[in-house]
ROPA-913093 format. One record per residue (C-alpha): residue number from 1; x, y, z; residue in one letter. Coordinates in pm, 1 decimal, padded with zeros to 6 digits, always signed. Layout:
N
    k        px        py        pz  r
  NUM         X         Y         Z  A
...
//
This chain:
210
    k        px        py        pz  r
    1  -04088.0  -01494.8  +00934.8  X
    2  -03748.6  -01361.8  +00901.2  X
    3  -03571.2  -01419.1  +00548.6  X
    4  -03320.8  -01630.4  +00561.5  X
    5  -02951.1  -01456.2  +00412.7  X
    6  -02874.1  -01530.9  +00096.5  X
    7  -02468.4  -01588.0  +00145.5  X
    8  -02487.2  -01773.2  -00192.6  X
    9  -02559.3  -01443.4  -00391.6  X
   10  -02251.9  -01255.3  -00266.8  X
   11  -02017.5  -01529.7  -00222.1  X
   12  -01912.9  -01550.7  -00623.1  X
   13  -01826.1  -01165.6  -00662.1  X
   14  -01644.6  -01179.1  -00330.5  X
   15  -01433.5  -01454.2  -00401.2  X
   16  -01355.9  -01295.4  -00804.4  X
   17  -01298.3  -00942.1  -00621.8  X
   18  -01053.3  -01130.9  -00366.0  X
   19  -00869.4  -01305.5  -00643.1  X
   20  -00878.7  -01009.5  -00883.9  X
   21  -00728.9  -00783.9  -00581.1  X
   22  -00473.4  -01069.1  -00476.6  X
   23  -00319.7  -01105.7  -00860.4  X
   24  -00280.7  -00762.1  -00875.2  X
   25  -00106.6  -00639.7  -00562.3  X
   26  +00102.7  -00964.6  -00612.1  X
   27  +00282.3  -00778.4  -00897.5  X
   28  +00631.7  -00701.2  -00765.1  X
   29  +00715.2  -00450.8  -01000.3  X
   30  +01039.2  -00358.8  -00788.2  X
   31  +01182.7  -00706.0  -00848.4  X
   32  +01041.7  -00669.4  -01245.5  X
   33  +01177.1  -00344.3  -01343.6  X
   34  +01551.1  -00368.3  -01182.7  X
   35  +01537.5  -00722.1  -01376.2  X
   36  +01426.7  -00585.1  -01663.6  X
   37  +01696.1  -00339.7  -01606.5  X
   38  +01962.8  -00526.7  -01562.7  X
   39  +02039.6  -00440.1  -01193.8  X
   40  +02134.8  -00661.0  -00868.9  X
   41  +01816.4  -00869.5  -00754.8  X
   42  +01672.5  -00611.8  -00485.4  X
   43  +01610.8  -00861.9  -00224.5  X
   44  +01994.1  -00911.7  -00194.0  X
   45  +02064.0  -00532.2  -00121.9  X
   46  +01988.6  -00249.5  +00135.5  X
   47  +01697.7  -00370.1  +00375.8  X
   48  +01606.0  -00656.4  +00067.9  X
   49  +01232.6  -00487.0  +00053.6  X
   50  +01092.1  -00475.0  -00288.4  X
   51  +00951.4  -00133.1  -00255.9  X
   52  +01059.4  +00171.9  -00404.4  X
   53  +01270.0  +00282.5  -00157.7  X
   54  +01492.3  -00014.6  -00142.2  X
   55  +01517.1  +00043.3  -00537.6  X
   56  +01661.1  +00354.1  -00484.0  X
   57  +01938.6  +00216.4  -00332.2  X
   58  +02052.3  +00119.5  -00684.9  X
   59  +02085.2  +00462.9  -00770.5  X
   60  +01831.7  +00440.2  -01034.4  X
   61  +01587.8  +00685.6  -00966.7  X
   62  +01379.6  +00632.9  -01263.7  X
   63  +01331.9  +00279.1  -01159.8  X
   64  +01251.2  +00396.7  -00807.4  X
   65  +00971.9  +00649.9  -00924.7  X
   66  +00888.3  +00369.9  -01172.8  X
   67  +00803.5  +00103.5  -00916.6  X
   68  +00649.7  +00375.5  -00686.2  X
   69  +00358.0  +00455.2  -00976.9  X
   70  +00337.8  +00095.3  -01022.5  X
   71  +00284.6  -00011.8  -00685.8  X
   72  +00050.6  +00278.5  -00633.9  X
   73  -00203.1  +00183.4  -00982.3  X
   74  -00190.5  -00176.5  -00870.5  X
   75  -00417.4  -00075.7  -00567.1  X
   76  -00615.9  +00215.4  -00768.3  X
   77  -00653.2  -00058.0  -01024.2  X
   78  -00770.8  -00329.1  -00798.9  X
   79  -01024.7  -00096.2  -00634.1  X
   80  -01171.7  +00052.5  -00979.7  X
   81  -01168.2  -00256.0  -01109.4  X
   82  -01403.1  -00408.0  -00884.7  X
   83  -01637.9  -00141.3  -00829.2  X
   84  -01674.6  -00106.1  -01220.9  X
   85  -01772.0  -00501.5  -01195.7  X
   86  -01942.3  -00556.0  -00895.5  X
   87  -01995.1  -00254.5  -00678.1  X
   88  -01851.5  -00095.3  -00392.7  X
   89  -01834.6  -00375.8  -00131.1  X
   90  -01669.7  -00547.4  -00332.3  X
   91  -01414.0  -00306.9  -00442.5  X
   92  -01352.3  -00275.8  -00018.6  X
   93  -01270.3  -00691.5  -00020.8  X
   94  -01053.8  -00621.3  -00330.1  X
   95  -00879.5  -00360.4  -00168.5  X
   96  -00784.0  -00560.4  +00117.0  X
   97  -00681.1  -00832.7  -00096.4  X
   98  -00415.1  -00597.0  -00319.9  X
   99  -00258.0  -00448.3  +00027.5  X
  100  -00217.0  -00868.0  +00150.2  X
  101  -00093.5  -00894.4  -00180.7  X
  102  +00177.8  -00663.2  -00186.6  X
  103  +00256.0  -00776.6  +00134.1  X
  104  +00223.1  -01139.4  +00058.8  X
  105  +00304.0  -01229.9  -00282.3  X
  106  +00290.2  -01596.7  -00375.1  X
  107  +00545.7  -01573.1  -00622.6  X
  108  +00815.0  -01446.5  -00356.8  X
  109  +00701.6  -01698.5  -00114.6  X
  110  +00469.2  -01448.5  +00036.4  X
  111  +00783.5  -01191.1  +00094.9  X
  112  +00670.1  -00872.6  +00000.5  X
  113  +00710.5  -00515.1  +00082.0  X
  114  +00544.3  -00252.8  +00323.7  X
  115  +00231.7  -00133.1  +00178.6  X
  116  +00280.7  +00188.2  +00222.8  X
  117  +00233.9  +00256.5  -00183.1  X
  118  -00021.1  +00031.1  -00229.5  X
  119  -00196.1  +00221.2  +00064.7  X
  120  -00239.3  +00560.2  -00150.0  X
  121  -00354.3  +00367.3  -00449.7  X
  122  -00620.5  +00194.4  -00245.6  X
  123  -00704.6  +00515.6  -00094.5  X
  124  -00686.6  +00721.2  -00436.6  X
  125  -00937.7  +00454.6  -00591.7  X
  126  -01185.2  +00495.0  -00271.7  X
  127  -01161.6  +00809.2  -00175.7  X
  128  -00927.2  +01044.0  -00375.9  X
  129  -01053.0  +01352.2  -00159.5  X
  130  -01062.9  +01303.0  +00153.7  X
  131  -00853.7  +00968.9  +00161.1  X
  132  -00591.7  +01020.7  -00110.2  X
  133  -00499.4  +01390.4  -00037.0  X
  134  -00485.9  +01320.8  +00311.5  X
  135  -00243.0  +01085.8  +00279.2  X
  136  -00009.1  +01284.9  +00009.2  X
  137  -00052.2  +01604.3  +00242.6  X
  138  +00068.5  +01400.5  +00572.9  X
  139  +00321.6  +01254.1  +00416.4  X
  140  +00482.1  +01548.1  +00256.9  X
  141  +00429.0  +01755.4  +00612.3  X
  142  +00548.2  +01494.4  +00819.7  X
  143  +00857.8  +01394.2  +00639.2  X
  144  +00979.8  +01758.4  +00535.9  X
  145  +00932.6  +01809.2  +00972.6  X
  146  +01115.4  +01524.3  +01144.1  X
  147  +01320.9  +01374.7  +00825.5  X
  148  +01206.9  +00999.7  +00845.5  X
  149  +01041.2  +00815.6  +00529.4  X
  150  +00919.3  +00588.7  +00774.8  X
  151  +00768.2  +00831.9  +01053.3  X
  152  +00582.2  +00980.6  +00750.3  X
  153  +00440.1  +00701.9  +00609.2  X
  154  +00311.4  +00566.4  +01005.3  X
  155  +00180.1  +00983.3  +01021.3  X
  156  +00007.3  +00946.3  +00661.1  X
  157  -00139.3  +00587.6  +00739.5  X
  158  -00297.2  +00688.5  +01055.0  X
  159  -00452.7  +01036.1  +00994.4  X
  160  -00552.2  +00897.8  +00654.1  X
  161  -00867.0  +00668.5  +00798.1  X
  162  -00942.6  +00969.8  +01069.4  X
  163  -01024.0  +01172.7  +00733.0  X
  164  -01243.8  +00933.3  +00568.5  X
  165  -01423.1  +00877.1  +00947.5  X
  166  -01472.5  +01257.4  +01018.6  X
  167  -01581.8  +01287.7  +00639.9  X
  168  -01818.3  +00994.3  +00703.0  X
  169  -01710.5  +00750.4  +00502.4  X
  170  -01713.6  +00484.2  +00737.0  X
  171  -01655.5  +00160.5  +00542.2  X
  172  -01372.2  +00352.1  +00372.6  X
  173  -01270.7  +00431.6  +00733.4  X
  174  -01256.4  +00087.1  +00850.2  X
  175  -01094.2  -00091.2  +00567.9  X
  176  -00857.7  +00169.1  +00612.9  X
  177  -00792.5  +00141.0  +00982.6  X
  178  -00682.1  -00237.5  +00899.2  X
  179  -00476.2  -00146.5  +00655.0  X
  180  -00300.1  +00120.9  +00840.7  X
  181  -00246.9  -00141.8  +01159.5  X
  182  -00061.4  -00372.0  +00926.4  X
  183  +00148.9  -00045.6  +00803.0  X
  184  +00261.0  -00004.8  +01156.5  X
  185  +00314.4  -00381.3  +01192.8  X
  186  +00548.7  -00396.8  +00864.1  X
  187  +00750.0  -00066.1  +00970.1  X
  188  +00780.7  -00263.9  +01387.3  X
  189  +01158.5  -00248.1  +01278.7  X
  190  +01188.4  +00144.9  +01160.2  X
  191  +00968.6  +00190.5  +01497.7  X
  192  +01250.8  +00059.4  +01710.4  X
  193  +01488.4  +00241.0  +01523.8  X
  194  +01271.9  +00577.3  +01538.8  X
  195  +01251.5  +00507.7  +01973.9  X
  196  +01649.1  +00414.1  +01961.2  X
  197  +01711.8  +00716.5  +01737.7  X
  198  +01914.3  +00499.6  +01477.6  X
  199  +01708.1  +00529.4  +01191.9  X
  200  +01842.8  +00678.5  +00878.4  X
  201  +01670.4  +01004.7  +00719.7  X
  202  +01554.9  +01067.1  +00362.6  X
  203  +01837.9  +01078.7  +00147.2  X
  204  +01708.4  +01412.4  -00176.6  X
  205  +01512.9  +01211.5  -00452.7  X
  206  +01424.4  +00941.2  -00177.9  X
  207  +01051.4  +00790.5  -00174.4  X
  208  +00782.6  +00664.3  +00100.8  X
  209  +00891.7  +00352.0  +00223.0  X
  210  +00681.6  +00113.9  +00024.4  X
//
């Protein structure tokens, strides 16, 4: 006779790796660090993302790199956090939870920004080669070629999941492959200004569109 599943075993380390993962891609360390420093409230300027491009556009490009490494750790974090505690599956279900996160922070009334940082750090705490490098390498090849932050970071987020699938790491792959879909979904805007040709190119010292 078939066991039945024992749902009740998993069910308390996926619901702590889903609320560890939420808390800490909630952090919007572009709003904390150009409060901290004293600068206009980001959501009031440029395209009013909280990202570390839009903090750029204070001209403060140690706050910009700042909140670029912060974004980033908060997925690594979230990742190595719950594998250390729980194991792997459940660092996948935290991962997902820090991208929603950054995306949909409770404290900003679920107004966050694109994921596109968050996406290496999740990627760099799975899979740091094939996942992590892909991503860097992408990015770095597609942006210096056409210009766009944004083109890059839709390049990067879908030939990053094609690396972990081809290098067999499927569950990797997958969570990935979400992840990316909802980068595309964010950046719908910078895709209809790609097509219309009105986007604006990376300014020197600029950073993926987070």
């Amino acid at each position: 006779m078939p066991q039945p599943i024992q749902w009740s075993l998993a069910l308390p380390t996926d619901v702590a790796a889903l609320a560890l993962g939420y808390v800490l891609g909630s952090i919007p360390f572009g709003l904390i660090l150009t409060r901290l420093a004293g600068t206009a409230d980001i959501r009031r300027i440029g395209s009013g993302n909280i990202g570390a491009t839009n903090v750029l556009r204070t001209g403060r490009k140690g706050l910009a790199a700042a909140t670029l490494i912060g974004d980033t750790l908060k997925g690594s974090a979230a990742v190595l956090a719950a594998s250390a505690l729980w194991g792997e599956d459940q660092a996948l279900i935290a991962g997902l939870a820090a991208f929603l996160g950054h995306l949909f922070p409770v404290w900003l009334r679920f107004r966050g920004g694109k994921g596109v940082a968050t996406y290496l750090g999740i990627a760099l705490g799975l899979a740091p080669w094939p996942g992590a490098v892909t991503f860097v390498v992408t990015w770095l090849m597609a942006a210096g070629l056409s210009g766009y932050s944004s083109l890059a970071a839709l390049v990067a987020s879908a030939a990053t999941p094609a690396a972990l699938w081809v290098g067999h790491d499927r569950p990797q792959a997958l969570l990935l492959v979400a992840l990316s879909a909802l980068v595309f979904i964010r950046h719908r805007a910078n895709i209809a200004r790609l097509l219309a040709g009105t986007e604006s190119k990376i300014r020197r010292g600029a950073a993926p569109s987070p």
